[in-house]
N, C-alpha and C positions, 0 to 999 in steps of 0.2 A: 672317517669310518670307511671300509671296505666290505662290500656285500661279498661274503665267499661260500654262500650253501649250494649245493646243487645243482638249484636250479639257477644260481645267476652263472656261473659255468657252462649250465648247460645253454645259458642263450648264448654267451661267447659264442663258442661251438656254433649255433646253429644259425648266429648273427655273419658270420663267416663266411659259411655254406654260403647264405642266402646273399651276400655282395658277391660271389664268386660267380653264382648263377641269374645274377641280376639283368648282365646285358639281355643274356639270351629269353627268358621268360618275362624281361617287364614287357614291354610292348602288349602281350598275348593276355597278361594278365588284370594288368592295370591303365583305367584310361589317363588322356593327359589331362594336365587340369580344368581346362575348359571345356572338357564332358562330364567335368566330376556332377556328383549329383547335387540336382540346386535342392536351395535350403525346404523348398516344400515339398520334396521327396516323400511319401508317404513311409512310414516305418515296416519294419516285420512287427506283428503284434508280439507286445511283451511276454513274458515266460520266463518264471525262475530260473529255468537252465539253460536259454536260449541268448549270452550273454554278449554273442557276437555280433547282433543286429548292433546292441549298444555300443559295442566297443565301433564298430564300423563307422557311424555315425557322429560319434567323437572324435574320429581317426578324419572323418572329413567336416568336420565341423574347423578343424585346426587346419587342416590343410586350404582350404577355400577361401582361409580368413585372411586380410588384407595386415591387418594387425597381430599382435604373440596373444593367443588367448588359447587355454585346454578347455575342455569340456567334458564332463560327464552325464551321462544319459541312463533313463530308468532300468535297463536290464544293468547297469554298474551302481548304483543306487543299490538294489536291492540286492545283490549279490554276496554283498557280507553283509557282518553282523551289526549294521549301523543303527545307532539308535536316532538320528538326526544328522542335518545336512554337513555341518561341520564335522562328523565323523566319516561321513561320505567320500569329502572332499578330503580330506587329509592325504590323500594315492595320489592324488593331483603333481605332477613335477613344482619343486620350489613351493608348494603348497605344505602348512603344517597347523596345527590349534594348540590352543590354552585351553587347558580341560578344568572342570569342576565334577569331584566326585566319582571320578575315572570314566566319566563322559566326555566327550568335545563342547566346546559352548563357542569361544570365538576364533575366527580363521586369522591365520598370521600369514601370508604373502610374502616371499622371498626377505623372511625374519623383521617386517615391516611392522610396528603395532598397529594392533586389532582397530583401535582411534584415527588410522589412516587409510581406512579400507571402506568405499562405498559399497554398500547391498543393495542390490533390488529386488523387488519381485515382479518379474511378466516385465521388464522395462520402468518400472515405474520406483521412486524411493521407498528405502523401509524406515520407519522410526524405531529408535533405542528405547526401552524398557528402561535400563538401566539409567540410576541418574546422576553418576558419576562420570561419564564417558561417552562418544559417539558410538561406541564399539557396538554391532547389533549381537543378540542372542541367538543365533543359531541352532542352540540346544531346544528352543520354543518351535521350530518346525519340525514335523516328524518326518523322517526321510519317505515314508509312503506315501506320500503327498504330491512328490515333487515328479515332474519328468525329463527335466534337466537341468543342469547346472554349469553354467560359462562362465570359466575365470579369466579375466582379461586382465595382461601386463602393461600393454601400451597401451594405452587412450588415442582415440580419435577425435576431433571435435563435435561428435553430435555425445558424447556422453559427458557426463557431469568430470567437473574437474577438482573437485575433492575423495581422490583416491589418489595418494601420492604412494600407498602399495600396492594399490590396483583397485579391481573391483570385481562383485559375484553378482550374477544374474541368475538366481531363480526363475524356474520354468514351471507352470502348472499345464495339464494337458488338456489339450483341446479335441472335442470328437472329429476333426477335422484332421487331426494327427497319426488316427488309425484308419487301414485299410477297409476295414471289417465294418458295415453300415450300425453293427450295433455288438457293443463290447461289455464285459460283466466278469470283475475281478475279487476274487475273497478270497480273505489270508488268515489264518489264525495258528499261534504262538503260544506257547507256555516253557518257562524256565526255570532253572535251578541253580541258586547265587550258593556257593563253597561257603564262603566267610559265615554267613546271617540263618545258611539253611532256608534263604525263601523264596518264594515261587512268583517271578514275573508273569505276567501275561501280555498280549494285544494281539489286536484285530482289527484289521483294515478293509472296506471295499470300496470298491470303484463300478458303476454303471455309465453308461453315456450310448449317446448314438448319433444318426444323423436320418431327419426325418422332414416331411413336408413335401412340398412340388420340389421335384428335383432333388431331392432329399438338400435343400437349403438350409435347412432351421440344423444347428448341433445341440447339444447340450450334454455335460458330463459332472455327474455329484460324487467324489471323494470323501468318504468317513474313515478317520483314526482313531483308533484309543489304546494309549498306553498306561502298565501301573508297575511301577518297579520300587521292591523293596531295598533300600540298598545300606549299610553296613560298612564303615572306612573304621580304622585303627591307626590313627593317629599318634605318633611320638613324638610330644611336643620336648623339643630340646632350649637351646637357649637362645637369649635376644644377645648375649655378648659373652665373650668367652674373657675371663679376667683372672689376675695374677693375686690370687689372694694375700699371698703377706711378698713383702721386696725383696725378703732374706733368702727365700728356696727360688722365686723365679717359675713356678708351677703354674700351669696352665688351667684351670678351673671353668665348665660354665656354669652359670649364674640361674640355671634351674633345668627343673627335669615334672615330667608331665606324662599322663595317658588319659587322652581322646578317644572313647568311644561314640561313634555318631552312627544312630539309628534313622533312619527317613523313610518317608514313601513319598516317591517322584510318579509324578500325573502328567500324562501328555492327552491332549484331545482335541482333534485338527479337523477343518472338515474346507472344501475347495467347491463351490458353484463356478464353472465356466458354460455362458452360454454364446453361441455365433450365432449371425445369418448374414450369408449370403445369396442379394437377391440375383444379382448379375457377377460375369465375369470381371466386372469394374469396381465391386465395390464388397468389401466383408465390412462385417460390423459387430464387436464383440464386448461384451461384461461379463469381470472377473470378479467372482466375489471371494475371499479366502476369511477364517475364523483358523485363532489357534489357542489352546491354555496351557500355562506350565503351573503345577502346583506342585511347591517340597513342603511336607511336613515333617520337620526332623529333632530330634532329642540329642542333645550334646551334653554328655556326662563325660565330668573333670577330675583328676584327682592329681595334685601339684604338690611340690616340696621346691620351696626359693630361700629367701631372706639370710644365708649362709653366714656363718662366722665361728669365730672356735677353731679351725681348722687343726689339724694334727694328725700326728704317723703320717704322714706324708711321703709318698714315691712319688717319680717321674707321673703315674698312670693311678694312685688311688690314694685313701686315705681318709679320713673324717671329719667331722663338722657340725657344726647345731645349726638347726632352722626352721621355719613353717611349714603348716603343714595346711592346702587349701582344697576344699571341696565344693565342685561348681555343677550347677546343670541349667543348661540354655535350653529355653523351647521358641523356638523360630518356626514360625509358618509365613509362607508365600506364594502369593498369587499373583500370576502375570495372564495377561492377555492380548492378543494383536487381531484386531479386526482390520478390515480394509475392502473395498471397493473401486472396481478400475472399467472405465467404459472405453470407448473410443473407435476406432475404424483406419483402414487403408482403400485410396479411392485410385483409380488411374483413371487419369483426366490426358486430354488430348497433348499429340505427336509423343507420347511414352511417358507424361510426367507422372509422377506419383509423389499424391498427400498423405501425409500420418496425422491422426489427429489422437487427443488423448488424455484424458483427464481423474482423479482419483482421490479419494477421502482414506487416511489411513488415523488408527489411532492404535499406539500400546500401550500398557498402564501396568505399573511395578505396585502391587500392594504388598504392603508387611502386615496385616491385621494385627501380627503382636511376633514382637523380637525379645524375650525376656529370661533373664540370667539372675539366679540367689546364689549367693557367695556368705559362705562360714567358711573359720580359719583359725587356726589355734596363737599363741600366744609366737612372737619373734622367734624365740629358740625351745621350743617345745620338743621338738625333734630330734633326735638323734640319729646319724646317717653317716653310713659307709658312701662311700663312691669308689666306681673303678669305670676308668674312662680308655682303658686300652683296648677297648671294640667298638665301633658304632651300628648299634646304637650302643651307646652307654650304659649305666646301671647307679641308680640312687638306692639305698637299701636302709630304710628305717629300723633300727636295730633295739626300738624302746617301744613297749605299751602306751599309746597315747587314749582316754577315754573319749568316746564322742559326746562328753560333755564340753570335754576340752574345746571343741570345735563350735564356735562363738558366733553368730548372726555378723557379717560386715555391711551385707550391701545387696538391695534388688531393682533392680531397675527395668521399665517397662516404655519396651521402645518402638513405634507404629510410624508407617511412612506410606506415603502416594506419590509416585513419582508419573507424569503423564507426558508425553508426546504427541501430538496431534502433527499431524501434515498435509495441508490440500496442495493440488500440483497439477500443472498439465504443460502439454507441451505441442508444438505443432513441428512439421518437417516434411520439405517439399524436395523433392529429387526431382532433375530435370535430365534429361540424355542430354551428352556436346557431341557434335557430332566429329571430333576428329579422334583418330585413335582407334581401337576398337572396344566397345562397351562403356566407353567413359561417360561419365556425368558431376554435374554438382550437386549437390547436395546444401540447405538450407533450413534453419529454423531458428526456435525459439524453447525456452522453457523459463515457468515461474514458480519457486516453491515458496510458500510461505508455515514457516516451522513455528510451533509453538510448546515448548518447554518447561514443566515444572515441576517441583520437588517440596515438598511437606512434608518434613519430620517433626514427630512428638514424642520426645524423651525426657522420662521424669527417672530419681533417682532416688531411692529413701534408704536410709540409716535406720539404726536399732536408736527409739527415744530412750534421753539420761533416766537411766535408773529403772528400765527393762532388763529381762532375759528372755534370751529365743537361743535355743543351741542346736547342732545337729543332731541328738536325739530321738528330736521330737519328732523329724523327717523323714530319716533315713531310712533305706535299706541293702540288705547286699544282694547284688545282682547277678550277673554270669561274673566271674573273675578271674577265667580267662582272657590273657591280649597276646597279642603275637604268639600261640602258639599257649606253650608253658614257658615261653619268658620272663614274661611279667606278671604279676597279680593282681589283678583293678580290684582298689577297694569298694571302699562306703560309695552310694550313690544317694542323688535327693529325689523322692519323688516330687515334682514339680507341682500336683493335684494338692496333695499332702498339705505341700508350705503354704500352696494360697489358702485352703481350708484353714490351717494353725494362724493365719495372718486375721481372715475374714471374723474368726472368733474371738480377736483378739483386740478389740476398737484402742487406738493409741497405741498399739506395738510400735507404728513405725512413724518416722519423721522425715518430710522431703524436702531431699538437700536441692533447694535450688540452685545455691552455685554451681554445683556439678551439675546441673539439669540444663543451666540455661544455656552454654556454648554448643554442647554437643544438638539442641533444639534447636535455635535457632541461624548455627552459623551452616547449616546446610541446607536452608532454606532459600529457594529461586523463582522467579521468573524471565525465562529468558525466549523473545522472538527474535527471529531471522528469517528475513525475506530475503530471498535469492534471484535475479533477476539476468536470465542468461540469452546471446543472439550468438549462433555460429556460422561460419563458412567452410564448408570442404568439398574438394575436389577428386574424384575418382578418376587418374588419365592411364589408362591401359595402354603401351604400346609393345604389340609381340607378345613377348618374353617380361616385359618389366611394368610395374604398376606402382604407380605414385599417388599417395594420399594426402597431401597437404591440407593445412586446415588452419582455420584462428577462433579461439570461443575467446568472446568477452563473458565475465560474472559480477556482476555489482551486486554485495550486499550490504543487508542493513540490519544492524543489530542494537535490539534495545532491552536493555537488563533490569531487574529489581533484586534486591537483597536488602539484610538487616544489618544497622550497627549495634553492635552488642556491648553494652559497657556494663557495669555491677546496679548501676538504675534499671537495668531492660526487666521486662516481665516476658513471662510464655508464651502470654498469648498479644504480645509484640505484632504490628503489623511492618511493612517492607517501608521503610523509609530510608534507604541509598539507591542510587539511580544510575545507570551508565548508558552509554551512546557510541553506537562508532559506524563509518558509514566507508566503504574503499571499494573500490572500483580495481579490478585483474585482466589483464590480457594476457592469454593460453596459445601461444602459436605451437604448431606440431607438425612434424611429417613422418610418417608410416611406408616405407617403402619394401616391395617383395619381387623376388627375380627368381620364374620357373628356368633353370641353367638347362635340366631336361625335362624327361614325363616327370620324373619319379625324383627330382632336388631340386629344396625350393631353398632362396639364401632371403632371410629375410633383415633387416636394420630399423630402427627408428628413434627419430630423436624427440620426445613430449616433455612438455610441462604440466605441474600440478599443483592444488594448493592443500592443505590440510589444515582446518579451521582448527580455533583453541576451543578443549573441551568445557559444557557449559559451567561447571563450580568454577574452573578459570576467569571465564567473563563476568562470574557474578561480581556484585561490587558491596560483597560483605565487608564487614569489620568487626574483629573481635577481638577485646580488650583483656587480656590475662594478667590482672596485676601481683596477682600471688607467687607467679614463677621470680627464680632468685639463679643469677645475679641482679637482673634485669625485669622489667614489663619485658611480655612478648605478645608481638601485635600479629595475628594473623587474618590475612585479608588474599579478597580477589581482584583480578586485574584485567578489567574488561578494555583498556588500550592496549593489550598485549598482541604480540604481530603474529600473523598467522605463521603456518610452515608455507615456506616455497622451493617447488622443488624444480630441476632439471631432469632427466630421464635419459639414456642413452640402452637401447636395447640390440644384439646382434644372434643372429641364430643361422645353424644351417639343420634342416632338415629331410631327411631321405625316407622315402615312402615306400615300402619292403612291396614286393611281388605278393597277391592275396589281399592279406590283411596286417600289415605293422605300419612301423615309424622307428626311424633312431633319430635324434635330434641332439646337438650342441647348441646351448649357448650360453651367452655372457650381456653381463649388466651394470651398468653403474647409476649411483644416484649422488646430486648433489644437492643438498638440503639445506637452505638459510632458516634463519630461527629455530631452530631446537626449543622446546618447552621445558624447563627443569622446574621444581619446586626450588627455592634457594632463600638461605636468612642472612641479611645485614643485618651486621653485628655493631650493638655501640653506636646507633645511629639518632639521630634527632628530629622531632614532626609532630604533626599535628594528626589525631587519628580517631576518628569518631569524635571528635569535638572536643580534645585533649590534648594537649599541649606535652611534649615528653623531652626532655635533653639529653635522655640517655633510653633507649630502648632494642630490642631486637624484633625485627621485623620479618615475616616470613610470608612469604609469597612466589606466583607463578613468571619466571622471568625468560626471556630469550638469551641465546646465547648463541652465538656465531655460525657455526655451519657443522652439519655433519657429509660426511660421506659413506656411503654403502657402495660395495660392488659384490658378485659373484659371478660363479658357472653353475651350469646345470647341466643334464647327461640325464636322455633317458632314452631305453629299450623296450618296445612293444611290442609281440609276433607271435603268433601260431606258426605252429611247426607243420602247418599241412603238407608240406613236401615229403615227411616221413612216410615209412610204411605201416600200416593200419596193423594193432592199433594205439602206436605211439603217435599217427598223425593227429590226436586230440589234446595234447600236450599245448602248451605255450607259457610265455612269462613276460612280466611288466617290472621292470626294474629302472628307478629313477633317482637318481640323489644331485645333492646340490650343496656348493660351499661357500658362506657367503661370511664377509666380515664386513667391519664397518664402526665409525666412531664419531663422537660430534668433537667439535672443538672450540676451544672458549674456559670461561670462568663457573663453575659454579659458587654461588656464594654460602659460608657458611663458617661456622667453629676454625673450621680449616677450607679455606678454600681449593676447590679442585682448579687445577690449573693444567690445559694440555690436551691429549687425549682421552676422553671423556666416554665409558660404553655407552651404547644403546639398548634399550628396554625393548626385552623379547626376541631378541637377533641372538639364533639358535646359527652356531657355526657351520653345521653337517648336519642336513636333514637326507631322510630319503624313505623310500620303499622299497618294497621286492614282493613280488607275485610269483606263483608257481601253483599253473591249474590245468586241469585235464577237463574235456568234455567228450562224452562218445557216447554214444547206445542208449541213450538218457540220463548218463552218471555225468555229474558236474561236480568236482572239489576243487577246493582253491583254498589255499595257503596263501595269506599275506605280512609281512611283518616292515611295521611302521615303525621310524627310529630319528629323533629330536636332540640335539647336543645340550649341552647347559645355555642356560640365558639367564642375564640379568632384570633381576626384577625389581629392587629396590636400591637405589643409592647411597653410600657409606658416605661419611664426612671424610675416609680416606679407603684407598680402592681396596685395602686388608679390610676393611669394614661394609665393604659391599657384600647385597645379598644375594645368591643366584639360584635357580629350580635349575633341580639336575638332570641330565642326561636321562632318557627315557626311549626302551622299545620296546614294543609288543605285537604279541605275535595272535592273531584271527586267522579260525579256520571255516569251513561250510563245505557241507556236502549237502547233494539233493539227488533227489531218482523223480525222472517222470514218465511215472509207469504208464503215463496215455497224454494224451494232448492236454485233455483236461483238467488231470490232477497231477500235482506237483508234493513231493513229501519231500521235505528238509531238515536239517539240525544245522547246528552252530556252535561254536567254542570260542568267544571272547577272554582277551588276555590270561592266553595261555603259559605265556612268560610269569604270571602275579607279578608285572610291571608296579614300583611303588610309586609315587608322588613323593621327591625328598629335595629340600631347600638348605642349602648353607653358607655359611659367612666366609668370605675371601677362600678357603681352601673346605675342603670335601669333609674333612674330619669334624669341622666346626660346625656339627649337626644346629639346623636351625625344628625342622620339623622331617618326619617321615611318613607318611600317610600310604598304607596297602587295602585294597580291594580285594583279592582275591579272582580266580576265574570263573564265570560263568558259564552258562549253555541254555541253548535252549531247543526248543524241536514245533515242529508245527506243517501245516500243508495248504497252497493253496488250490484255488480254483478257477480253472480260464474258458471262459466262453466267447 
């Protein structure tokens, strides 16, 4: 991709200028690095349109750092229209997310998966909600919360070594961060979503101060609350695209669908941090942070599949008989991350200094109820056109079907707790060496002990022999408008209705426990992990060049429970399979950076990493499917499975513009032993839950050889202040990055993949571009965020991979502040109506399409 709007031209341009006139104004303008300002520099107090304290402070947050790390800080946090940290970050260089619902939820790290990225908060681990994954939610902290955010590419040895894409440190703010002995911040917001027609809200404040003898004691209380209605229009396409008869050789997919999903998404965060400092020797601080995410959301179906008949047939359309399905899910979820972090920094005699540090974290994924009624007419009920020479496509039912037709199949009611727990602490002693200048070493410890679980309860019930229940009794017609006047959404179920029709009904329904009991209990876990870490690193300054070496050992221990599941098991089944594994890592690394002058820094490093297997992986379920044909298919977890391990090679140079910028190149490579794939042995023979098999297929989580990833990255920061007023308010942020990468090995299965092998979520061409004004109290800023296609799901052959397509959207924000204290603002979220669209090996081969629509919203704070 190539940025070519205006304003990336116009940084050309002014990026030009500004190396032409570098020699003669750096000096005057910018100090060398060893006056840059150290990290306790007090800030300019925040302010909607006051964006350049933050930017400056990220500009030296990166420059100061020994290691490749960006950072974002609360005047670039709040600047757009971010609904949370992940949307925050996504401007970030090599930075990009996985969105849910045309939100951000997890960060991808130079196309790295979300599963190999540590989060912190304040320094400390965060636990995953989710209990399929390490990946954290992101979308659970509301970006008003935060006051900074450092993404780091290389690792040092005082940080943990399960980030083999890096890692994010959230920052919450401390009264000790502001100039102002006593500070008091309120925002409020109201919007207006196109698609749904409905009106978000929130409201954030912030108080704190610094008070006591010597104004020692800090303390500052953060409240959020968010409520957004949100509205996606869904085109569900097909799971496989097939050649209906041999004779014509026609391209067919295998069904056609309309999604409409209504929600309301709930944010409500709230930050305790309190300090004291008694002396210059000693701070001592507790962070306390709370945060909820609640969706309550309605997903109404309406599907035509089961095809045959086919006939008049062209290249592009033609007819067919088929089913005809009508579905409505009501899913509600509740998550929560509470947490508490104490600890202190002490300077103890000839310069050393202690970190001490300790923290109770816990997040908790509730489903209270996940629940889907499915009616559906007879095989070929249907009558239907197709014409497939547009995408999206078009299914056209061309016959009266009655909604008696439409027959009770199936409801099922499905509830889960998934919980993470983490206590943790760490200690770290810095000592001055005295040769060099500024050097020291650096020494500690850390111990987490994680504790993981996951409790699903899914039951399943059918219509009992010699009932009727049909969509009659339920339905009704809703809005039937979709995309516009494209489509026409039929019949809908009211969800209230059918459990009323059921409730009144004693013996209507029958539960299928065979269909109950796999989906119950093979995702059921316990899984703990203590982590047990000692590092060494050395800071040696000489001149112009600074070397960081380092070695972290990590020993952990993991101990698993899960279910074997055979046609004997029952629901309420308790954990009787067990696993064990205990391995010991040595992390060496060196970090090295050379100021060449004031204003270019060349920076290199070579780290290693590990990326632990995610918890379903380690569990040591087993699940017995004798009903599948050819074969039993056995599927199980594999808690001997070998972590990922990686190599790191990082190279950059970066030039620090006269005022306020940055241009920076660089380049990366990674090499990865163990790859995770799901894969099936085919035809194989064992013993499996206490079963003895001579012929079965096996499916599970296995390694496979090595991948590798490398890219570049390119980004441009700068105010144009050398202009004449009043274009000197002008400036732009333009960053992209291109990254490829492949694993290599077997995967096993129907057809085995043999060779190079994609990676999951490694997006080719990401980038940004900024283009903002600020003068006289007017602040606008134009940004557009742009993601390549990535692979999301694995094909038994690479035509039968699945990938999320190519994605950019474009946020804008204006604000006026018509006095110190008040601040009035608007915003335009995905002005593009960027979709959500997935598809099989080639673009046409619609898998799904999902549009949102643009947003806005408008609101004003206030700064004391």
């Amino acid at each position: 991709m190539t940025f070519r709007s205006n304003g990336a031209l116009l940084a050309g341009v002014a990026v030009a200028s500004l190396l032409a006139q570098a020699p003669a104004i750096a000096a005057a303008q910018t100090p060398p690095p060893a006056q840059a300002a150290p990290e306790t520099e007090e800030p300019a107090d925040i302010v909607v349109t006051g964006t350049a304290a933050g930017e400056r402070r990220a500009i030296e947050e990166k420059r100061r750092s020994n290691n490749f790390v960006e950072a974002l800080y609360a005047n670039d946090v709040g600047k757009l229209p971010d609904q949370n940290v992940a949307e925050a970050v996504r401007r970030l260089p090599g930075v990009t997310v996985a969105n849910d619902q045309g939100e951000g939820r997890y960060v991808v790290i130079r196309g790295i998966n979300p599963n190999l990225i540590n989060v912190t908060l304040n320094g400390m681990t965060l636990p995953a909600p989710e209990p399929d994954g390490r990946q954290v939610k992101l979308d659970d902290i509301p970006s008003a919360l935060i006051n900074a955010v450092v993404v780091t590419k290389s690792l040092t040895a005082d940080q943990d070594a399960n980030a083999i894409g890096g890692a994010v440190d959230i920052r919450t703010l401390s009264a000790f961060d502001r100039k102002a002995p006593f500070f008091l911040d309120a925002r409020a917001a109201l919007g207006w979503s196109k698609l749904n027609d409905g009106h978000p809200y929130e409201a954030d404040a912030q108080i704190g101060g610094r008070f006591g003898p010597e104004q020692q004691f800090g303390a500052v209380f953060s409240l959020n609350h968010s409520e957004r209605p949100i509205e996606s229009e869904n085109f569900q396409g097909a799971t496989s695209w097939r050649v209906p008869t041999a004779a014509n050789g026609f391209v067919v997919p295998d069904g056609y669908g309309l999604r409409d999903y209504n929600l309301t998404r709930k944010r409500t965060g709230a930050v305790l941090n309190l300090d004291w400092r008694p002396s210059d020797t000693t701070k001592l601080y507790l962070r306390g942070t709370y945060s909820t995410f609640d969706d309550n959301e309605v997903r109404d179906q309406n599907i035509i599949d089961n095809q045959s008949g086919f006939a008049n047939q062209t290249a592009t359309s033609g007819t067919f008989v088929g089913r005809g399905i009508v579905r409505v899910r009501l899913r509600n979820e509740k998550d929560n991350t509470k947490g508490v972090t104490g600890g202190g920094s002490f300077t103890l005699g000839g310069g050393a200094k202690l970190e001490l540090a300790a923290g109770y974290t816990r997040a908790e994924k509730r489903d209270p109820l996940r629940s889907e009624y499915t009616f559906r007419t007879g095989g070929s009920a249907l009558q239907v056109r197709y014409d497939v020479s547009d995408t999206p496509y078009v299914f056209t039912q061309t016959n009266s079907v009655a909604q008696t037709a439409y027959g009770f199949n199936a409801v099922n009611y499905d509830r889960r707790l998934a919980v993470e727990t983490l206590v943790q602490g760490r200690a770290d002693l810095t000592v001055p060496l005295s040769f060099g200048s500024d050097s020291s070493l650096k020494l500690g410890g850390k111990f987490l002990d994680r504790h993981k679980t996951n409790n699903r309860d899914f039951t399943t019930y059918t219509l009992t022999t010699g009932r009727t229940f049909n969509l009659a009794s339920v339905s009704y017609l809703g809005d039937t408008s979709f995309y516009g006047n494209d489509y026409t959404f039929g019949s809908r179920i009211n969800y209230a209705t059918a459990q009323a029709y059921v409730a009144a009904n004693p013996g209507l329904l029958t539960l299928n426990t065979a269909s109950s009991l796999n989906n119950s209990l093979a995702n059921d876990y316990d899984v703990s992990e203590q982590i047990a870490a000692g590092y060494a690193m050395a800071t040696l300054t000489f001149d112009k060049l600074t070397l960081v070496p380092g070695v972290r050992v990590e020993h952990t221990r993991d101990r698993s429970k899960a279910k074997l599941i055979t046609a004997a098991s029952t629901l309420d089944q308790g954990y009787n399979a067990f696993g064990a594994k205990d391995y010991t890592d040595v992390f060496p690394g060196l970090n090295a950076r050379f100021d060449a002058t004031r204003n270019l820094v060349v920076r290199a490093a070579a780290t290693t990493a590990i990326g632990r297997p995610n918890y379903p992986d380690l569990s040591p379920y087993v699940s017995v499917d004798l009903t599948t044909s050819p074969r039993p298919t056995v599927t199980l977890g594999n808690p001997d499975i070998t972590p990922y391990k990686a190599i790191n090679l990082d190279a950059a140079i970066e030039y620090y513009l006269p005022g306020q910028g940055v241009i920076s190149f660089g380049a990366f490579y990674k090499k990865i032993d163990n790859p995770i794939y799901t894969q099936t042995q085919i035809n194989t023979a064992g013993t499996y839950a206490g079963q003895t098999f001579s012929a079965v297929d096996v499916v599970k989580p296995l390694n496979i050889d090595v991948a590798y990833v490398r890219g570049l990255e390119a980004n441009i920061q700068t105010r144009f202040t050398f202009l004449p007023a009043p274009f000197d308010g002008l400036g732009v942020a333009v960053n992209y990055s291109r990254v490829t990468g492949h694993g290599s090995g077997t995967v096993l299965g129907a057809t085995p993949r043999t060779g190079d092998i994609p990676l999951f979520q490694q997006s080719r061409d990401t980038g940004s571009a900024q283009v903002f004004y600020e003068k006289y109290g007017v602040a606008v800023r134009a940004a557009y965020s742009y993601r390549s296609a990535y692979l999301d799901t694995l094909g038994a052959t690479a035509a039968l991979d699945q990938y999320t397509d190519k994605n950019g959207q474009l946020d804008v924000n204006v604000s006026y502040q018509v006095a110190p204290q008040l601040t009035f603002f608007g915003s335009a979220s995905n002005l593009t109506d960027a979709p959500w669209r997935r598809y099989i090996g080639i673009k046409t081969h619609l898998v799904e399409r999902e549009q949102y629509g643009p947003s806005f919203r408008w609101g004003a704070q206030l700064h004391f």
